[in-house]
C-alpha atoms as a printed R data frame, in Angstrom:
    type eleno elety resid chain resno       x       y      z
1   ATOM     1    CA   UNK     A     1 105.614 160.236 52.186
2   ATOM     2    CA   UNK     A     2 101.897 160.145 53.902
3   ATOM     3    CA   UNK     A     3 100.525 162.866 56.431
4   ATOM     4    CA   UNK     A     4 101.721 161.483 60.289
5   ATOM     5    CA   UNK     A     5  98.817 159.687 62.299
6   ATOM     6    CA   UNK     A     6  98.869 161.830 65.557
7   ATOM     7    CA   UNK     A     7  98.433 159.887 68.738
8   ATOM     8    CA   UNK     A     8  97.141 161.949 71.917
9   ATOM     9    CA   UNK     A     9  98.735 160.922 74.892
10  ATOM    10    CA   UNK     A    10  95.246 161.171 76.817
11  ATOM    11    CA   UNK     A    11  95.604 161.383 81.269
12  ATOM    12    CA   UNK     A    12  99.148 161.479 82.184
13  ATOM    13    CA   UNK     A    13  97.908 159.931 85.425
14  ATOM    14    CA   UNK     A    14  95.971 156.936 83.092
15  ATOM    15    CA   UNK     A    15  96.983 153.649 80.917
16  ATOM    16    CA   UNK     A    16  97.244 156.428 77.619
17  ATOM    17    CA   UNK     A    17 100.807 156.435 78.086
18  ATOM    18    CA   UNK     A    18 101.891 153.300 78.263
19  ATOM    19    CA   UNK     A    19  99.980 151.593 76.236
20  ATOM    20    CA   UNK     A    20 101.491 153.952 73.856
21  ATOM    21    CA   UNK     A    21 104.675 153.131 74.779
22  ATOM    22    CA   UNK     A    22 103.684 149.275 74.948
23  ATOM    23    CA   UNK     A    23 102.641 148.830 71.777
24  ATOM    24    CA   UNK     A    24 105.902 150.550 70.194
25  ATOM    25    CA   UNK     A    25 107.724 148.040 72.499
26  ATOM    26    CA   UNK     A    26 105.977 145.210 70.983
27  ATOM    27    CA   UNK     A    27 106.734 146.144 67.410
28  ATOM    28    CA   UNK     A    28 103.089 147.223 66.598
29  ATOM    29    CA   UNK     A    29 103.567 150.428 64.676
30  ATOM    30    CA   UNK     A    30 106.751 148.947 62.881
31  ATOM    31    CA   UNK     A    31 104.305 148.334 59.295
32  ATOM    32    CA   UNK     A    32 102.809 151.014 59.647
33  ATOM    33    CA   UNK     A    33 102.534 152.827 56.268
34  ATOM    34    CA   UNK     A    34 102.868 156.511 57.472
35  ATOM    35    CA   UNK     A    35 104.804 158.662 60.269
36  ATOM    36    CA   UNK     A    36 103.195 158.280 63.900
37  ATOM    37    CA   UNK     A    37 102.980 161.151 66.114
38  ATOM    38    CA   UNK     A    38 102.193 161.706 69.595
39  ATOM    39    CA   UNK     A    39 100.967 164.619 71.008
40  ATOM    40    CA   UNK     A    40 102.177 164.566 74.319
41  ATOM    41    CA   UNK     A    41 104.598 165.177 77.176
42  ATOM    42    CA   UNK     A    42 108.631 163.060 76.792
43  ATOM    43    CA   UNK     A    43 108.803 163.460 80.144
44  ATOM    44    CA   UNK     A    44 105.681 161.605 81.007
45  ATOM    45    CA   UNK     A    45 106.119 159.311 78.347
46  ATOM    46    CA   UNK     A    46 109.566 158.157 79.894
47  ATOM    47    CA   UNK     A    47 108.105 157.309 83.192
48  ATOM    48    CA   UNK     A    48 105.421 155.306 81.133
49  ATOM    49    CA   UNK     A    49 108.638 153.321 79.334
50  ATOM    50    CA   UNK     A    50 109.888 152.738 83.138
51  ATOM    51    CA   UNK     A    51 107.162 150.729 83.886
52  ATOM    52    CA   UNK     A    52 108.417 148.110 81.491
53  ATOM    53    CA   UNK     A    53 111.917 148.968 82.512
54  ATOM    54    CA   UNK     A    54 113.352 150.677 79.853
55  ATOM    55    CA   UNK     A    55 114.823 153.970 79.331
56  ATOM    56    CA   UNK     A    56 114.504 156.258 76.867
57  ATOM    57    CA   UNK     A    57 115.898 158.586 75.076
58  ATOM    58    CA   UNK     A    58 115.035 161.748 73.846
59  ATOM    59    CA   UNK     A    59 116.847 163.531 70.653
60  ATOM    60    CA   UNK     A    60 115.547 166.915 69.287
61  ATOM    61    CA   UNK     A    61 113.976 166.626 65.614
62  ATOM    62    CA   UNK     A    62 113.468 170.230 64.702
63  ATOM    63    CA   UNK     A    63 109.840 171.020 66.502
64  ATOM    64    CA   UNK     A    64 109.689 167.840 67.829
65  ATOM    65    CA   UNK     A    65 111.803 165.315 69.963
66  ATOM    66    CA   UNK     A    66 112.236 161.897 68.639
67  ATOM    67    CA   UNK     A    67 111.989 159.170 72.046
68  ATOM    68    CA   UNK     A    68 113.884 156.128 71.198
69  ATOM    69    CA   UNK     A    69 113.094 153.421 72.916
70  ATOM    70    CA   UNK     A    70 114.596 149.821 72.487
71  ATOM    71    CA   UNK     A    71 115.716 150.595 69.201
72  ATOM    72    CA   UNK     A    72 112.164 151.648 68.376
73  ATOM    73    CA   UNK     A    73 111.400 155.663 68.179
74  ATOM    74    CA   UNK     A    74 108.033 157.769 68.027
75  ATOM    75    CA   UNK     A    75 108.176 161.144 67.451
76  ATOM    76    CA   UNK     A    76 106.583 163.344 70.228
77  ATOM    77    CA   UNK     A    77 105.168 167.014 70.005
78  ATOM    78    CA   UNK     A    78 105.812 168.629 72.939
79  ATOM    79    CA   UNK     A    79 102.565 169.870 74.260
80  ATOM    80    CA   UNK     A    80 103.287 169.834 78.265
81  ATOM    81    CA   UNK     A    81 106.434 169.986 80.784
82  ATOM    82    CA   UNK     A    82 104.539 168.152 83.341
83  ATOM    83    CA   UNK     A    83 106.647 166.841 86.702
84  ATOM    84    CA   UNK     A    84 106.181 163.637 85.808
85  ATOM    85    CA   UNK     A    85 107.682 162.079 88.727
86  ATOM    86    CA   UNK     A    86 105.109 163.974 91.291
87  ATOM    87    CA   UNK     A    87 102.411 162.921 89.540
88  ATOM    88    CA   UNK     A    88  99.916 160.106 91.087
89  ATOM    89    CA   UNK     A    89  98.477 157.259 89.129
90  ATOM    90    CA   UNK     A    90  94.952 158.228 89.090
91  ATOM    91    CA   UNK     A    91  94.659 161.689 90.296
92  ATOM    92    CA   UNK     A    92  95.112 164.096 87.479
93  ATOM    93    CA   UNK     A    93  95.104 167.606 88.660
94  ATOM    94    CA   UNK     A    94  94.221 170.622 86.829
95  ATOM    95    CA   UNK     A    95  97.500 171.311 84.946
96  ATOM    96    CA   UNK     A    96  97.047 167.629 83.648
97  ATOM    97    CA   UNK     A    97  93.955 168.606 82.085
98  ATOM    98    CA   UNK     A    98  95.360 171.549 80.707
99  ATOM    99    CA   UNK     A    99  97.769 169.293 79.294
100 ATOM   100    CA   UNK     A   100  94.831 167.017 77.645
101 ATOM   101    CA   UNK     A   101  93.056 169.659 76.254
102 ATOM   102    CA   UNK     A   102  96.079 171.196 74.870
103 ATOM   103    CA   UNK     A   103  96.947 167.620 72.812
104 ATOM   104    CA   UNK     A   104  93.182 167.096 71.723
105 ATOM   105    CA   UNK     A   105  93.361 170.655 70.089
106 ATOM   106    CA   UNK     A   106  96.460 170.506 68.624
107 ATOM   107    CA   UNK     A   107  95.991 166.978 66.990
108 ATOM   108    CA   UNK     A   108  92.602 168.321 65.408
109 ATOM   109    CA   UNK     A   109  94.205 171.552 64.523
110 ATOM   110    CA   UNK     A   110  96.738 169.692 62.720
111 ATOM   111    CA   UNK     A   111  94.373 167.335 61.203
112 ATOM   112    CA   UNK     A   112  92.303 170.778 60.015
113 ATOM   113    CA   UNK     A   113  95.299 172.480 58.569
114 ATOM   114    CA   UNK     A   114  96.468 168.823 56.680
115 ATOM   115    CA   UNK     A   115  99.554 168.441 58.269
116 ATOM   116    CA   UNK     A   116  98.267 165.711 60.109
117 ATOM   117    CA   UNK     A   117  96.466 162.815 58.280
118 ATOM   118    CA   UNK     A   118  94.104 161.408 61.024
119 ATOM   119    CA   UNK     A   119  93.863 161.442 65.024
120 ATOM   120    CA   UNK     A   120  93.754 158.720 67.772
121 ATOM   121    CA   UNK     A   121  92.616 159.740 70.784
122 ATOM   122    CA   UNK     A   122  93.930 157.907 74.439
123 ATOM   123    CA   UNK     A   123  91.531 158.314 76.674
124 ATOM   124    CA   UNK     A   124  90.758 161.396 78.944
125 ATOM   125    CA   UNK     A   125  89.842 162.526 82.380
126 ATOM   126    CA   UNK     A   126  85.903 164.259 81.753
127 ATOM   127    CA   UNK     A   127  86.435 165.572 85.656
128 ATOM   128    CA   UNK     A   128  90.165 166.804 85.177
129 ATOM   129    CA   UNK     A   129  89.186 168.575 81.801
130 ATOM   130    CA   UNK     A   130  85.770 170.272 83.086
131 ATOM   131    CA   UNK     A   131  87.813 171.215 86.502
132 ATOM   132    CA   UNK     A   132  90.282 172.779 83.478
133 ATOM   133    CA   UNK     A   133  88.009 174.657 81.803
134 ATOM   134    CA   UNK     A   134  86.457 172.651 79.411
135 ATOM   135    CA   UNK     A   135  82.731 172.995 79.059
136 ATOM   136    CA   UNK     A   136  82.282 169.798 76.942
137 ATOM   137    CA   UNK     A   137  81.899 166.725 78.601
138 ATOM   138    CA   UNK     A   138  83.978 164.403 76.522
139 ATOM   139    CA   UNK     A   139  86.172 164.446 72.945
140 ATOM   140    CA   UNK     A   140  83.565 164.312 70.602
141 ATOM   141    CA   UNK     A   141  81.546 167.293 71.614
142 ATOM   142    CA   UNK     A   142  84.908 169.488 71.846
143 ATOM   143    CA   UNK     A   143  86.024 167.983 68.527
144 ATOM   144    CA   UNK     A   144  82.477 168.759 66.862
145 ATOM   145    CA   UNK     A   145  82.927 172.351 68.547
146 ATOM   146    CA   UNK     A   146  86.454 173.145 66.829
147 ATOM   147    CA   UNK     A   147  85.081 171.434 63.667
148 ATOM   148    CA   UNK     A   148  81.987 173.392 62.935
149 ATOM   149    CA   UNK     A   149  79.735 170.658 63.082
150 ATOM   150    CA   UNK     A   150  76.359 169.903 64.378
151 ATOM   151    CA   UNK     A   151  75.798 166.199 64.394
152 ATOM   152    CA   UNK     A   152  78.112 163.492 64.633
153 ATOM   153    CA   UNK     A   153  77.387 159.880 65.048
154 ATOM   154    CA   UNK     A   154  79.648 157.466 67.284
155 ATOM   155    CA   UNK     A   155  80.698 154.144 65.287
156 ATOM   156    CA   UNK     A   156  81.911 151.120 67.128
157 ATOM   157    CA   UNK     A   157  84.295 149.370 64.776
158 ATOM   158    CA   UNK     A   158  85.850 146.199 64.497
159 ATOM   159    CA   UNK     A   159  87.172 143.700 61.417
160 ATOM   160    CA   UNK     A   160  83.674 141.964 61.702
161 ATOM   161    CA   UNK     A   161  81.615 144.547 63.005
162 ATOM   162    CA   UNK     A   162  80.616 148.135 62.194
163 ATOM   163    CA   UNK     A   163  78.016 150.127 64.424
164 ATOM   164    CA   UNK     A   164  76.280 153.286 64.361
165 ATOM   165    CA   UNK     A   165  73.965 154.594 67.015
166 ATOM   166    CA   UNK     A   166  71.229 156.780 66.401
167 ATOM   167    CA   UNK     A   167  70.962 157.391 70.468
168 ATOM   168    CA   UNK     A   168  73.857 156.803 73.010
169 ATOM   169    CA   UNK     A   169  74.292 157.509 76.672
170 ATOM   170    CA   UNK     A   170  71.042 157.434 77.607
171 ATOM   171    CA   UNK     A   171  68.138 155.692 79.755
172 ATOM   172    CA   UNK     A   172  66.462 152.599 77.601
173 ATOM   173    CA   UNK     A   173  63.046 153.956 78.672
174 ATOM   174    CA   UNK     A   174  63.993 157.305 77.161
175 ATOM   175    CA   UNK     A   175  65.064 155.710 73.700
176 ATOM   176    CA   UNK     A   176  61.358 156.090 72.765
177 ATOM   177    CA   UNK     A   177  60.438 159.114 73.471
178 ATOM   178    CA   UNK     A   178  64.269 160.434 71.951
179 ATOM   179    CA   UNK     A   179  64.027 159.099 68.418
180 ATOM   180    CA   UNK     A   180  62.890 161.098 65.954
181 ATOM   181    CA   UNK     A   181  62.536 160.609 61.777
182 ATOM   182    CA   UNK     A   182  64.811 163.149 61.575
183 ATOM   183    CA   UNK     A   183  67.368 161.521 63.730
184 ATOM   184    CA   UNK     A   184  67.254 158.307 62.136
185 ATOM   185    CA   UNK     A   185  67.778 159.788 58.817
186 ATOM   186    CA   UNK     A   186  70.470 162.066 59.840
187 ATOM   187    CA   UNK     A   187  72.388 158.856 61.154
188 ATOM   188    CA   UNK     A   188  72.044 157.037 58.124
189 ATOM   189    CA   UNK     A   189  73.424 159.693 56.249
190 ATOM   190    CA   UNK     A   190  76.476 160.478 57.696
191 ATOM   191    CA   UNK     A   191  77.009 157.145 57.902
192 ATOM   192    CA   UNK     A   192  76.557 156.204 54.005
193 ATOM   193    CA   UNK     A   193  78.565 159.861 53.765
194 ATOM   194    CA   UNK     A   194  81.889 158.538 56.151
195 ATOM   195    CA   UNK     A   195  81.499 155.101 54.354
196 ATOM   196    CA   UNK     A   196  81.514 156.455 51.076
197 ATOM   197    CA   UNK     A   197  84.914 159.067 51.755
198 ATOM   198    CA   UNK     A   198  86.585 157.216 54.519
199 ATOM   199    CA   UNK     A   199  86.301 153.544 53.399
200 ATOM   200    CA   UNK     A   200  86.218 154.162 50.137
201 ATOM   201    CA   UNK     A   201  82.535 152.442 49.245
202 ATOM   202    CA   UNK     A   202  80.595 153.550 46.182
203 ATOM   203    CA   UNK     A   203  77.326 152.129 47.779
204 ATOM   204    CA   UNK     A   204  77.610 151.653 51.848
205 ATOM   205    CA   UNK     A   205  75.264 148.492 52.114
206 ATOM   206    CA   UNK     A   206  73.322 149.836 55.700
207 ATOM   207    CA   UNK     A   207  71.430 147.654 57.711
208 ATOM   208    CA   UNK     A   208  68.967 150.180 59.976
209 ATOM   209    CA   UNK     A   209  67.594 148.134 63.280
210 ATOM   210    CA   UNK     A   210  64.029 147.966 64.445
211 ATOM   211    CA   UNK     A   211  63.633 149.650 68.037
212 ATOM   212    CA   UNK     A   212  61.274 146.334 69.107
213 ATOM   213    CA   UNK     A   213  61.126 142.865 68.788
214 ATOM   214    CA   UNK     A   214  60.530 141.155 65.671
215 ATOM   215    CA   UNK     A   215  60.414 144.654 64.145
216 ATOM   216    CA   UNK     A   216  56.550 145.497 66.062
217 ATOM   217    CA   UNK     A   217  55.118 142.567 65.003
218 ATOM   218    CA   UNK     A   218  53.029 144.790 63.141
219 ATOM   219    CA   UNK     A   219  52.165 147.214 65.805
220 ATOM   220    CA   UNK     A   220  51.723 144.446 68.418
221 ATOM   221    CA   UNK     A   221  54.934 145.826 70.258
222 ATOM   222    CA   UNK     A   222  55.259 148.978 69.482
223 ATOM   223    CA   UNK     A   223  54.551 151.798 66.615
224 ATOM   224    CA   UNK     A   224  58.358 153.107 65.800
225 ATOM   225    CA   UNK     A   225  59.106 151.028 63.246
226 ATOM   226    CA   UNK     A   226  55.929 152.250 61.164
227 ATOM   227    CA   UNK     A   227  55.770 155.567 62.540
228 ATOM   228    CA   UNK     A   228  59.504 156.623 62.186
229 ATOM   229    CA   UNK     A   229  62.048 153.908 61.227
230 ATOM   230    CA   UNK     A   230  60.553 152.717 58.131
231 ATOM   231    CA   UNK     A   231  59.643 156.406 56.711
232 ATOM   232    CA   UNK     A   232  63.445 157.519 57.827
233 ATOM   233    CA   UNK     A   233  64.814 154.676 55.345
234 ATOM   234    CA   UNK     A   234  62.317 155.249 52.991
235 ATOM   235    CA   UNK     A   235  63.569 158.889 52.563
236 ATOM   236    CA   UNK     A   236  67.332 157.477 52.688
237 ATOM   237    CA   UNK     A   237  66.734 154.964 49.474
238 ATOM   238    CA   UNK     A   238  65.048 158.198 47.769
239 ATOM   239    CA   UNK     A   239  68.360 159.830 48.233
240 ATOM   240    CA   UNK     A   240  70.265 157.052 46.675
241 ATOM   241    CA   UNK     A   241  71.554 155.524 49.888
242 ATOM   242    CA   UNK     A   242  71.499 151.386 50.311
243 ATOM   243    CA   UNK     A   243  69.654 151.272 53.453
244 ATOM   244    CA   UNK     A   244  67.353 149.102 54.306
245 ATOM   245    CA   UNK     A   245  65.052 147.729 57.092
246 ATOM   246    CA   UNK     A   246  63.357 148.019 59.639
247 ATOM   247    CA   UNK     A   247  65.593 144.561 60.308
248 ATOM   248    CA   UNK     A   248  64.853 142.758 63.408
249 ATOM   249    CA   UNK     A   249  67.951 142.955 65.876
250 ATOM   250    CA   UNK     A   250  67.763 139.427 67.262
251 ATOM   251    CA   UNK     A   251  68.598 138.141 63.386
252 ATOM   252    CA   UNK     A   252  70.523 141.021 61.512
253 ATOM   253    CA   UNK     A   253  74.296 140.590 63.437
254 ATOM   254    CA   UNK     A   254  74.170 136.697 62.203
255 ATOM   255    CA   UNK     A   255  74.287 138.386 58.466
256 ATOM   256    CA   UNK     A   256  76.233 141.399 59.248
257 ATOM   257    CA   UNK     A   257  78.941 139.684 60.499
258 ATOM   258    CA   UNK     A   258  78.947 137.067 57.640
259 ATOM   259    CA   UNK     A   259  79.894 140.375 55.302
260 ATOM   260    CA   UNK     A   260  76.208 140.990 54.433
261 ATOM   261    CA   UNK     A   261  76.089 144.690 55.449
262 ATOM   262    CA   UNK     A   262  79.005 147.374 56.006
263 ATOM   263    CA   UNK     A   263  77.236 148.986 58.779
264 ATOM   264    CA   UNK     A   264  74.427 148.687 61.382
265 ATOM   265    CA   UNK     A   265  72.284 151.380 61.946
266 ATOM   266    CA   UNK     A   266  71.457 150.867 65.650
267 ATOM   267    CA   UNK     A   267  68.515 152.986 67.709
268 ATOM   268    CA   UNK     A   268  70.193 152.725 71.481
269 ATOM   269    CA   UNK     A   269  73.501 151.862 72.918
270 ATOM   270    CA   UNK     A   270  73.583 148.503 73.857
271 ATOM   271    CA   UNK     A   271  71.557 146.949 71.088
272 ATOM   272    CA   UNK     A   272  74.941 147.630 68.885
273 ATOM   273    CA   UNK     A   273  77.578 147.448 71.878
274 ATOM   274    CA   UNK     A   274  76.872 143.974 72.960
275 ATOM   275    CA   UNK     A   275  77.139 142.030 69.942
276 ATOM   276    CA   UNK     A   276  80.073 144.567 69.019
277 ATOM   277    CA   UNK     A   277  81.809 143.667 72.192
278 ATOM   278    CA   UNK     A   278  81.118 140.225 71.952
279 ATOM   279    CA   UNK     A   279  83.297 140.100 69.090
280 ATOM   280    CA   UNK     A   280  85.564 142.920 69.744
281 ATOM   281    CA   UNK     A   281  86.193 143.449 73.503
282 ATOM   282    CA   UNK     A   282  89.647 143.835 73.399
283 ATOM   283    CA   UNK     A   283  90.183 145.361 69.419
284 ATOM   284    CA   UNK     A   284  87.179 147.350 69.446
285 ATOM   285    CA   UNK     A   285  87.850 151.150 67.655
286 ATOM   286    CA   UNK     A   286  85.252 154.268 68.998
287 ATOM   287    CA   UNK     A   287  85.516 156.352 65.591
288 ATOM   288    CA   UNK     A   288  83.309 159.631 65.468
289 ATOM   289    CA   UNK     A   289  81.625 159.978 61.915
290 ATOM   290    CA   UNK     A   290  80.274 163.154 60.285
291 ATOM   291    CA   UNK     A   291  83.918 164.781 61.050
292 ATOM   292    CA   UNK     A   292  85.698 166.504 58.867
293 ATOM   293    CA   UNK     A   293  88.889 164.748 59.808
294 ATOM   294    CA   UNK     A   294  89.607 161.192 60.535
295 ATOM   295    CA   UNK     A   295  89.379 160.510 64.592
296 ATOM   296    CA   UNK     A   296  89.195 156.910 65.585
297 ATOM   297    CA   UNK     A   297  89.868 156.377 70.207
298 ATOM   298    CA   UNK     A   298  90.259 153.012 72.082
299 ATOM   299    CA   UNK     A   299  87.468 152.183 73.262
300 ATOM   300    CA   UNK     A   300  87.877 151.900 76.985
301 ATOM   301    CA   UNK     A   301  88.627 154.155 79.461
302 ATOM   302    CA   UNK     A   302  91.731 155.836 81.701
303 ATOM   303    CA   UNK     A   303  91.511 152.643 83.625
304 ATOM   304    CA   UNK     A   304  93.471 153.971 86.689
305 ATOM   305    CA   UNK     A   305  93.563 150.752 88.732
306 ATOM   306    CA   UNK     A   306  96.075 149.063 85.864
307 ATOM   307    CA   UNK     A   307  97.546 152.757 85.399
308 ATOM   308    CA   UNK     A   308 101.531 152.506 85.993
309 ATOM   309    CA   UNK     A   309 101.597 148.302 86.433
310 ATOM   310    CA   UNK     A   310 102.235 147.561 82.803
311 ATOM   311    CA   UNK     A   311  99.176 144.926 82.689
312 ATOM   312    CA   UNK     A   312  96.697 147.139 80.194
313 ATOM   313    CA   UNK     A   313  96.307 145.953 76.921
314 ATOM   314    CA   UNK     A   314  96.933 147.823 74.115
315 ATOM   315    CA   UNK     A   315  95.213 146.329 71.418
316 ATOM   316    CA   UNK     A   316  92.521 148.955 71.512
317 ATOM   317    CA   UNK     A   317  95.062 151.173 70.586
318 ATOM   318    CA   UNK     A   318  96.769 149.476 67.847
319 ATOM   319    CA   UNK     A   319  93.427 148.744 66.418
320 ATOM   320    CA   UNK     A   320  92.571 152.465 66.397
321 ATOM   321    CA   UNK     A   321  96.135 153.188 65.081
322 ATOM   322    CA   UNK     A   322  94.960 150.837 62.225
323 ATOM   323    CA   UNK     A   323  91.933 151.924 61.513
324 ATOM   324    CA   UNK     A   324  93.062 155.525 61.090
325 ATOM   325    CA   UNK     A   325  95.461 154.447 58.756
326 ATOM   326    CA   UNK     A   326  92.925 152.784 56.704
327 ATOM   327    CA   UNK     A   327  90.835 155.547 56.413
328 ATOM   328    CA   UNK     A   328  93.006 158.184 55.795
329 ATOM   329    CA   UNK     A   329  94.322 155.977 53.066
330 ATOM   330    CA   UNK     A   330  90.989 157.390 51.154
331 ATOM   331    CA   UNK     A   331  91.936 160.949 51.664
């Protein structure tokens, strides 16, 4: 039998829950080629089932509990005893995120160790983990921390659609001054690296984005492409890696998406988010590349005004679910 795909439960006070619990309702994780696992608490998980009217039960399976729900069952690791019932929709408090800090670590522990194939993160409170301790500011900089690596890159995923970005949360007018040769190469390696182990490529085809329009013109809008985009890929095909480019963004998604390319090296956020989300806004899969494990997250957030009415969707989820089975399928 495979490794289990751990789930983290993500905010108690958030959608993580019940989307969890939605999508076993719905049948979602019933082909599912390996165990799932959620890293979690039963108690808050049962309140998250009582949204869609349904109770659950909860049998003991040696370490774990097993919560059967509609003739459906997960099987839960115990990570918190929160009071589920005094919690408020929106207003995680500090044992809360104790309690997601505690499932994040475990599930990458596990993931370290092998006993646990891959890891989908729910998403997280950043103020209710900092105001716990934390001193990262999200999941990927904790899980680079307790991995022992430096650089990671963020890839937004979908069927269609695969992007990498060389810069993320940052101001457009400091893109410029922010990329860097080195960068740029960097991100095109652990991309043609993840591709290669996780997807199970021989040769990633990757498709690395001008910063400008129409690629500079030649200089007329701009030096990066010359100056540190082009020499970045040249170095990458020296290695052996398929990338090429500078490609102009305005034309390169119309062949990427026809199956020309297996990734999109992208310099700033939204140049690969918008046509990502144009095609994936609902199934769209955050996975963090240059990990030694497999983590793929929805990608949205806690989204605390649908928290507790039963109305998120959890396709995000079932997508990432997916996804991590796909790739771990390589391991």
């Amino acid at each position: 039998m495979r490794r289990p795909i751990v789930i983290t439960q993500g905010d108690p006070t958030g959608i993580g829950p019940e989307i969890i619990v939605k999508a076993l309702l719905d049948g979602a994780f019933d082909a599912l080629s390996c165990p799932l696992w959620v890293a979690g608490d039963p108690a808050v998980l049962r309140r998250a089932a009582a949204v869609f009217d349904v109770v659950c039960d909860v049998v003991p399976v040696g370490e774990r509990l097993r919560l059967v729900c509609a003739r459906r069952a997960l099987e839960v690791v115990p990570l918190s005893n929160l009071d589920a019932e005094r919690l408020v929709y929106g207003r995680p408090d500090i044992p809360c995120g104790r309690a997601m800090l505690r499932y994040i670590e475990w599930a990458c522990d596990a993931c370290r160790s092998g006993e646990a194939a891959a890891m989908v993160t729910a998403p997280i409170s950043k103020a209710a983990i900092h105001a716990a301790g934390c001193e990262f500011p999200g999941h990927t900089e904790l899980l680079a921390e307790r991995c022992g690596v430096d650089k990671v890159v963020m890839m937004l995923a979908g069927e269609r659609l695969k992007v990498c970005l060389v810069t993320t949360h940052l101001a457009l007018a400091e893109v410029p001054r922010v990329l860097s040769e080195g960068e740029i190469l960097e991100t095109i390696r652990i991309t043609d690296v993840a591709f290669r182990r996780f997807f199970g490529l021989k040769r990633p085809r990757i498709a690395v984005l001008a910063l400008n329009p129409h690629a500079g013109e030649q200089g007329m809008f701009g030096d990066e492409e010359p100056r540190l985009i082009a020499p970045a890929i040249a170095r990458a095909q020296a290695e052996g890696i398929a990338a090429s480019g500078p490609h102009s963004a305005d034309t390169l998604f119309h062949f990427a998406v026809r199956g020309g390319y297996d990734a999109v090296v992208c310099m700033y956020h939204d140049q690969g988010l918008i046509p990502l989300k144009l095609l994936h806004f609902d199934d769209g899969v955050n996975v963090t590349l240059g990990l030694p494990i497999v983590r793929t997250s929805v990608d949205h957030g806690t989204a605390y005004d649908l928290a507790g009415t039963g109305q998120a969707s959890a396709e995000s989820l079932v997508a990432a679910v997916k996804m991590a089975e796909q790739m771990s399928a390589h391991l």
